[in-house]
N, C-alpha and C positions, 0 to 999 in steps of 0.2 A: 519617487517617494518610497523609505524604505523604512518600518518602525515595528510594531509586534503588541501583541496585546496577552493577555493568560484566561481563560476557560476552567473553571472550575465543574470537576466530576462531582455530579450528584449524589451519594450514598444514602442507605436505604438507611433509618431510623438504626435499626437496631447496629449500625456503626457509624453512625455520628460521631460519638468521642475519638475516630482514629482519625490519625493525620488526614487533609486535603490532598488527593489527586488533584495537580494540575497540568495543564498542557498550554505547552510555551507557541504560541500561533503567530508565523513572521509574516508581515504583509509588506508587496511590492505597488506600487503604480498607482494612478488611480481615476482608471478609468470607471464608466458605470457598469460594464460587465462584470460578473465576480467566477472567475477562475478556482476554482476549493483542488487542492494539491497535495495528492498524498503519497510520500517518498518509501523508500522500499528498506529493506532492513541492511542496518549499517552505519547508515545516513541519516538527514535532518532536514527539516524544509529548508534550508541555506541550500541543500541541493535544487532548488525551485526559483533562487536568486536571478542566473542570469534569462530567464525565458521570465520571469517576472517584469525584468525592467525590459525586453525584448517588448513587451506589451502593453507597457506599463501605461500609454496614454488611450490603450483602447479595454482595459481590464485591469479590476482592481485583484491581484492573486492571492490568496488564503495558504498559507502552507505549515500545516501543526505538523508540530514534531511528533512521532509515533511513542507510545510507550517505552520509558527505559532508552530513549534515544534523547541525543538534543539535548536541552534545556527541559525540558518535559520533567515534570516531580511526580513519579509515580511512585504507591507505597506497595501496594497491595501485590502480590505473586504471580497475578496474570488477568487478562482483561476477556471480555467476551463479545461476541457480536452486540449484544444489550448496550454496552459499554459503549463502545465505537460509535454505533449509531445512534446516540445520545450527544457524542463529543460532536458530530457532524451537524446534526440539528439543532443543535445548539448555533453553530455557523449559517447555518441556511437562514433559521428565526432571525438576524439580523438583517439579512437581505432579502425578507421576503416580496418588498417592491422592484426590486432587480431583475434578469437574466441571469442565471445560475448555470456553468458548464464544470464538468468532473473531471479530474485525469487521476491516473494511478498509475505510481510504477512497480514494476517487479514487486515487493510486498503489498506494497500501496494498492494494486491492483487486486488485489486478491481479497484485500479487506471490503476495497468499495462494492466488487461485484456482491460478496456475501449481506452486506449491508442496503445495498441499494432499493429491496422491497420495502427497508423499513422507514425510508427518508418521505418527507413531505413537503413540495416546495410548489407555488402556482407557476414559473416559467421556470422550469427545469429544462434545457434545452440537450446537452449533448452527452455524455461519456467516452471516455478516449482512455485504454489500457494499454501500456507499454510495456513490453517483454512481462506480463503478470506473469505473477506465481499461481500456482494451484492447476496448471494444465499441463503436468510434466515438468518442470521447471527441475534444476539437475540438482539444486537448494535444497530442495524439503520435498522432492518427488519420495525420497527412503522415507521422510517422516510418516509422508500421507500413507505408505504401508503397514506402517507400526501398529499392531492393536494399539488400544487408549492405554490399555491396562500396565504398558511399557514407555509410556511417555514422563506419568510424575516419578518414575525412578531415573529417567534417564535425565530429565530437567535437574535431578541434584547430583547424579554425575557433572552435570556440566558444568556447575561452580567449585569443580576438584581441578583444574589445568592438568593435575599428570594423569587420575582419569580419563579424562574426556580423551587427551590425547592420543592414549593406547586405544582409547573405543573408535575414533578417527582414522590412525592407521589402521584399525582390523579390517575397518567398513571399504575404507580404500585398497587394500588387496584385493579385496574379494569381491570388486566392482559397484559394490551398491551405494558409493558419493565417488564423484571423480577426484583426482589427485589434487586438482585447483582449491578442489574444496576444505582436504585435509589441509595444504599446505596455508589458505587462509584462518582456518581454527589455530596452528602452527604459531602462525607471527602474529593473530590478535588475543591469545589464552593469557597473558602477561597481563593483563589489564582488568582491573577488576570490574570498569563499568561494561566493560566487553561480556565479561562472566553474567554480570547479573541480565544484560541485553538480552543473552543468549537463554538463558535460563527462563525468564520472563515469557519469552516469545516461544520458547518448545513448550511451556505448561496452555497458552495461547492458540496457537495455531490450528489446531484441528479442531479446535472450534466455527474455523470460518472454512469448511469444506467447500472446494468447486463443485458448483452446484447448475448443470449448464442451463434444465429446463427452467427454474425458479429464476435464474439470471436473464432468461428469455421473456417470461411473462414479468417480472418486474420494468423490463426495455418495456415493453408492449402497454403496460398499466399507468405508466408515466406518457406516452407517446413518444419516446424517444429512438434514437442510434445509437451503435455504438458501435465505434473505429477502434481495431484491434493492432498497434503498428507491433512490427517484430523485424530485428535485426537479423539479416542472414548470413551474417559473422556472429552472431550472439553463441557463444560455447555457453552457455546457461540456462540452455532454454530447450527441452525435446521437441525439434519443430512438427515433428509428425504428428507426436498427441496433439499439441496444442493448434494444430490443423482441424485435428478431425473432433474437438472438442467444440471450437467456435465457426467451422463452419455450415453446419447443421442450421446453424440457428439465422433465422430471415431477418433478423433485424441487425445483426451482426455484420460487421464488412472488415476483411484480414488487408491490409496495408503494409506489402512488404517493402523494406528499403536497404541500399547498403549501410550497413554499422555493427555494431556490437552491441552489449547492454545497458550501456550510456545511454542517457535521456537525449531525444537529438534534438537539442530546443530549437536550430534555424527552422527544419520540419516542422514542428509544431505548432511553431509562430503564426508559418504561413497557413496552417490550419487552422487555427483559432481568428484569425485573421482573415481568411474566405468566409468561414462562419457568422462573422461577423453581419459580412458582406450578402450573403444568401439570407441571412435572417431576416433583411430589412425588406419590408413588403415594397 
């Protein structure tokens, strides 16, 4: 079963009169476990499709589009952890008689971890982050260096294409993005919902800093796990930081596989699918 429903953002009184944030949320399967899916920048819960129907008779999957991605109608210039984990709980309040398991990828990951203190759910059971962002990631590791103070000039750089482009080549001579990454700003600057994507998400982003001890006592305050899978062909991803980032942490477990930064849904399946299995007393 495969359909989608819309979520509408809250706004505070004193912006009522501006347009409705919405966020476009595709649902797979429909099983009684609820799977909540959060895809990584670029992409769309459609990237959560086929591990959706992979599961589909033993979990129902939740997959919202991120801000400025997808179907998702976002007005406003940039969203906040406030935000997010409003959009989330809002999903959780529908299932609060369920089993409730998290995954994040590469962005997606990065949001849940910063969000995850502020959710409230009685069977929260697992979290599961794939290649996340925020632990070295080769993405936005220059971002997380940047003072703030150079982020909302560089957010309007980024909806200039010849701009942003010469600031891309500088960064990439001089080692601080790798060439993949120039070369992807390159073939996606032509576009203009790419531009606003992009711009939305740098005024965004350093809002939801990795944060490893707060990521740990959140695991610990809910009672849960959390499975860290990382590809070791991923070129996007600093394996060492993000080694020595999550492995500290006791509630943490790093799960390495062969792949890249692709989501590896047969993996997953079958994890979501032991889980199942262990869960049942």
């Amino acid at each position: 079963m495969t359909t989608h429903f819309w979520l509408t953002h809250t706004r505070p009184s004193q912006h009522a009169h501006a347009p409705e944030n919405r966020i476009y949320v595709r649902q797979y399967g429909q099983g009684r476990a609820i799977l909540l899916a959060v895809h990584g920048f670029g992409r769309s819960g459609a990237r959560m499709e086929r591990l959706g129907l992979h599961l589909g008779q033993q979990f129902t999957t939740l997959a919202p589009d991120l801000p400025y991605h997808g179907k998702t109608e976002w007005y406003d210039d940039r969203y906040t952890p406030e935000d997010f984990t409003l959009i989330l709980q809002q999903l959780l309040n529908r299932y609060h008689d369920r089993p409730v398991y998290l995954l994040g990828h590469s962005l997606g990951g990065r949001y849940l971890s910063s969000c995850l203190a502020g959710l409230t759910h009685p069977d929260l059971r697992d979290v599961a982050l794939v290649a996340p962002d925020g632990a070295g990631g080769r993405y936005t590791n220059w971002i997380d260096t940047l003072p703030t103070v150079l982020v909302r000039p560089l957010a309007r750089i980024s909806e200039r294409p010849r701009a942003i482009l010469r600031l891309s080549n500088w960064l990439s001579k001089r080692g601080i993005i790798n060439r993949y990454s120039a070369e992807y700003l390159k073939y996606n600057l032509n576009d203009r919902p790419f531009r606003r994507r992009i711009a939305g998400t740098l005024r965004s982003i350093l809002k939801f800093p990795p944060r490893a001890e707060e990521f740990e006592a959140a695991l610990r305050r809910h009672n849960i796990k959390c499975t860290v899978f990382v590809g070791d062909k991923d070129p996007l991803l600093h394996h060492d930081r993000l080694v020595s980032m999550y492995t500290p942490l006791p509630s943490v477990h790093l799960h390495h596989y062969t792949g890249s930064h692709w989501l590896p849904e047969r993996l997953l399946a079958d994890y979501y699918r032991d889980s199942l299995v262990t869960a049942v007393p």
